[in-house]
N, C-alpha and C positions, 0 to 999 in steps of 0.2 A: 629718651634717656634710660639706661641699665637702673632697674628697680632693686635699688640696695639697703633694705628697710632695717634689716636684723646685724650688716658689716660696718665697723671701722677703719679706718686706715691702721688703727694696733693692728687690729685682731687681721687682717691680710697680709702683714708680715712674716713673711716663713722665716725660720731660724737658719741662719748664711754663714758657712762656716771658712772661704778662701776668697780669694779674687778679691779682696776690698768688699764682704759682704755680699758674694756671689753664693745660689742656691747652685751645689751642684749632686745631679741624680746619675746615677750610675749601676751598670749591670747590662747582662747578658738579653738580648732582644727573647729571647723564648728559656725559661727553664725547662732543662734538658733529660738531667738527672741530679742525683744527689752530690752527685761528686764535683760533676760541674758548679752547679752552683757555689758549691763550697769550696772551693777551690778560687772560684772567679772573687769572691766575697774575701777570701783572706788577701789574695791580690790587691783589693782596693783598700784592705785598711792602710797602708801608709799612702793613700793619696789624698787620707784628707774630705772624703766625699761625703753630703750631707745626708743621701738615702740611697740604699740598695735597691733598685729595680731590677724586674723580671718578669715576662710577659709568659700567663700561666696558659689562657685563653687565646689563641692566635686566631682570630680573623683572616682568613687567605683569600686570592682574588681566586684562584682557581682548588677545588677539591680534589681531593687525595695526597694532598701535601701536608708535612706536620705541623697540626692544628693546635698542640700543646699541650702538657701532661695535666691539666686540670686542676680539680681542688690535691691531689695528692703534693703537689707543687709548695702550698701553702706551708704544712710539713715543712720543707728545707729552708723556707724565707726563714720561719719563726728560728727554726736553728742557727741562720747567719746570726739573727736577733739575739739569742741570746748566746750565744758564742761567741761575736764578734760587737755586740755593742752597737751593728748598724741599725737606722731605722729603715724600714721596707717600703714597697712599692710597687703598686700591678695594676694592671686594664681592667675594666669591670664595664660587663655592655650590657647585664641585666640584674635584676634585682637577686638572682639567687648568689650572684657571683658575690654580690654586698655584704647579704648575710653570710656567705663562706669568711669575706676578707677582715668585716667586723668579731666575728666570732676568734678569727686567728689572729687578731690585732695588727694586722698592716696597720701603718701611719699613714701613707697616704695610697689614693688610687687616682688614677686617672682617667678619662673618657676619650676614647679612639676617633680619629677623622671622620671614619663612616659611620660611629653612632654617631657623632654630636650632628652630620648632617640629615637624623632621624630624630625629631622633635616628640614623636610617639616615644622611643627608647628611652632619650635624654628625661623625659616629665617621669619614667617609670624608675629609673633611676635617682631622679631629684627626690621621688615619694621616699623611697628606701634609705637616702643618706639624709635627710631632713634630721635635724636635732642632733647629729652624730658627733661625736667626738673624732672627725677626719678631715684631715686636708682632702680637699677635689681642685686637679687640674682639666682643664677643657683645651683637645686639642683641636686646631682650626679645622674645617668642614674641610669636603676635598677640592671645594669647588671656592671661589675666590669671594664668597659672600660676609661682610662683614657682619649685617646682621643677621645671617643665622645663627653666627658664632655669638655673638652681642646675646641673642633668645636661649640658647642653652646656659650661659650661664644665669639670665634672667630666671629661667627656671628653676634651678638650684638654690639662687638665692629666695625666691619667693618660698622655697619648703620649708628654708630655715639651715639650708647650709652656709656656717660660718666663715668658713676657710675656702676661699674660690680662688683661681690664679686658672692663668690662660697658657697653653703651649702654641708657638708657630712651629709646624712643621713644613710649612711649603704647600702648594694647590698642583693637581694636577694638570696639565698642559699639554695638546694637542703638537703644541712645535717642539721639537727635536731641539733639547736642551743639554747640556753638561752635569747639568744634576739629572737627579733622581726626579726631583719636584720643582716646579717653578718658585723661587723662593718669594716671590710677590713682597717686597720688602713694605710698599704703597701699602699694601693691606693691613699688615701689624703696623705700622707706624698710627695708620688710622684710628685703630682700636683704640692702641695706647694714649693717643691725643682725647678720645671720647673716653677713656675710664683707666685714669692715671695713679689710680690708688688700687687697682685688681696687678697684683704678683705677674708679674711675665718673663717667661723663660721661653727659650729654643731649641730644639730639638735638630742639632746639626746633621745627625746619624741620617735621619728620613730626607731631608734635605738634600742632602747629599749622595748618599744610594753609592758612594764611593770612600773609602777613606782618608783615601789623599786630598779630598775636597773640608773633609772637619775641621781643620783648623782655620781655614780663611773665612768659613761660614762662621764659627762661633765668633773669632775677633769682628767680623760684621754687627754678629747680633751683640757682642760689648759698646761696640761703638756708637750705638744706636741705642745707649743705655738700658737694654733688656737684665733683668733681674737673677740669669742663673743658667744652666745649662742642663739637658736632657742628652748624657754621650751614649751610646748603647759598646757595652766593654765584656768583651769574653776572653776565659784562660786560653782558649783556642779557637780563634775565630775562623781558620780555615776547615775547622770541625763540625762548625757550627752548622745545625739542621735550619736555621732561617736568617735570611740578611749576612751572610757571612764577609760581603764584601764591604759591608760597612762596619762592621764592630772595630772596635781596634783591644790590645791585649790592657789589660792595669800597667805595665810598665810604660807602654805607648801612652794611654791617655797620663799618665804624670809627667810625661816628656811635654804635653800637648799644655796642657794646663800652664806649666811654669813658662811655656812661650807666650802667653796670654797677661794683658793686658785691660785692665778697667780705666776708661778716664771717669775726671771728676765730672758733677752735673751740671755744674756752674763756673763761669771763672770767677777766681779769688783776688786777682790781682786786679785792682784799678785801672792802670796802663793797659789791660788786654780789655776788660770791659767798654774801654773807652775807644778803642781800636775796632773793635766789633760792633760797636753802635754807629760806627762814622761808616763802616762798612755797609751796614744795614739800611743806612740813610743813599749811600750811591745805589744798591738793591732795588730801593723804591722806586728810586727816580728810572732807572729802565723798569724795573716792571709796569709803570706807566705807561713808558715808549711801545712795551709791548704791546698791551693791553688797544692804544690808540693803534696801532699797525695791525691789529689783528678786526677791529673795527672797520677799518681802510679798507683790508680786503674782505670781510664780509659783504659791505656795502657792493663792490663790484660783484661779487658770487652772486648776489639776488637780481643786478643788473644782467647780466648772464643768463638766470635762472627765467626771464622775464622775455627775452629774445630768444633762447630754446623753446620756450614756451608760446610765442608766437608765429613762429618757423614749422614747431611740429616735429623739434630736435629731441632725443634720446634727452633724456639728464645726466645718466652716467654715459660719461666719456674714458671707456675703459685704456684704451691707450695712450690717451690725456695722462692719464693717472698714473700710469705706468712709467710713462718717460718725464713726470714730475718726479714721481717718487726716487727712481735712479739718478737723476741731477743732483737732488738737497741730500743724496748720501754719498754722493763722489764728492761733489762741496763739501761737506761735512770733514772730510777728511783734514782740507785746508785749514779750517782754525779748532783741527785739534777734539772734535766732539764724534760719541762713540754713536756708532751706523745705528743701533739699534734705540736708541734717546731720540735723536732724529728722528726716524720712522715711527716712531708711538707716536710721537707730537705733532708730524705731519698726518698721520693716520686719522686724530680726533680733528683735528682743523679739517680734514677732507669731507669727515662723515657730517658732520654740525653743516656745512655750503654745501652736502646735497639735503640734507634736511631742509634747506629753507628754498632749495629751485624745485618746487612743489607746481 
């Protein structure tokens, strides 16, 4: 379990200022210059948004690309601050970056993909923000592991940071996807089932790596009761020295927002509670059916696994596996279920019946 010695459920409430108590962060992926920034910042006052982000420090996958104007950056947040009333928000991957962000008063900061999946970084950080008067978000690692995300925030709390709250941004993915990141939905739901009082918000912008992709992702992460949104919003996004195809302009994300939609957490009406438990109740009774059916064909796989085994036959039968797999996704079609649900599901059924033709 996540070591939460010094947090309450109060004290991990961020202040939600739209969406029916929706955190939402907003601002241009890199501060650029002065003008940008400020510019981008007067934009978002009539949207409404609950903190100004801007990435001072830019982490890039390849060098010679712009890397981000630095502590001089700090400088233009604190002027949105107090110009504009917004509260701030920046990346911070080492302790000197903390003391720059504490000294300048950002309100919140947050921890990048590739630190949080550096445990060495994340503790060096935990040291530096321990006791501090800041919110810390923790964005997921890049790789689909719950608990290293689960241990960086462990870390944070154990120094004595108060204010913890988790960002999904998506995992990387070897298969050629429509987003940017595989959004691994399984994984955030997971977290959130193990530590339902830790703040959670999503970060469409990375996810997506497109901007025509923002808006279906964030009504996802609504629907899915997530806590707030991380949009990345520039005055001119096709200007922009990093991410330019994902930002979108302040007018755009006001359009985007009022399209958006919070449900409740619970139903309130009797007749529908009642409607959804009788549902729940038919639910079990197949998932039983399944459950015994997938017993059924186990039992024959180790039967199988026992005559290859006495034969001197291979155990993977790669053509086998081939023309199963292309049947139960042409079937699939028939009653209506998507090719690639199918395939994950027949994928673990397959791996689990050669693990036991040993």
């Amino acid at each position: 379990m996540l070591f939460l010695p010094l947090i309450s459920k109060q004290l991990l409430t961020f202040e939600c200022d739209m969406l029916e108590n929706k955190t939402i962060i907003a601002g241009p992926c890199s501060a650029e210059s002065r003008e940008q920034v400020l510019k981008t910042a007067e934009g978002l006052t009539s949207v409404g948004i609950s903190y100004f982000r801007a990435g001072l420090w830019k982490p890039r996958t390849r060098p010679g690309c712009f890397e981000g104007v630095g502590e001089k950056g700090l400088e233009w947040m604190r002027e949105v601050k107090q110009k504009y009333g917004l509260k701030i928000a920046t990346e911070v991957a080492f302790r000197e970056h903390v003391e720059m962000c504490l000294s300048a008063g950002v309100d919140l900061v947050w921890i990048g993909a590739r630190t949080t999946s550096n445990p060495f970084l994340v503790q060096e950080l935990a040291e530096a923000l321990g006791g501090k008067n800041i919110k810390v978000l923790v964005k997921n690692p890049i790789n689909p592991d719950v608990d290293l995300w689960a241990g960086a925030v462990d870390r944070l709390t154990r120094a004595g940071v108060r204010n913890v709250g988790v960002i999904h941004r998506g995992f990387s993915s070897y298969q050629k996807i429509k987003y940017r990141n595989a959004p691994g939905w399984q994984i955030a739901i997971e977290f959130r089932q193990r530590y339902p009082d830790v703040p959670f918000f999503c970060d469409p912008s990375h996810l997506a790596g497109r901007k025509d992709y923002i808006l279906e992702l964030s009504q996802k992460s609504l629907d899915l009761g997530l806590d707030g949104l991380m949009i990345e919003t520039h005055c001119s996004p096709s200007q922009a020295l990093s991410d330019s195809g994902q930002q979108l302009t302040p007018s755009e994300l006001k359009c985007l927002l009022d399209s958006l939609s919070a449900r409740k957490p619970l139903p309130t009406s009797e007749d529908v509670r009642s409607r959804l438990e009788e549902m729940r109740r038919d639910m079990d009774v197949i998932d039983t059916r399944i459950l015994q059916d997938l017993t059924d064909r186990m039992d024959i796989s180790r039967q199988m696994g026992h005559l290859k085994k006495a034969e001197g036959i291979s155990v993977i039968q790669t053509g086998r596996w081939n023309s199963l797999l292309e049947r139960v996704c042409e079937e699939s079609k028939k009653y209506g279920l998507r090719e690639d649900y199918v395939k994950s599901i027949f994928s673990i059924i397959h791996d689990a019946s050669i693990d036991e033709q040993d």
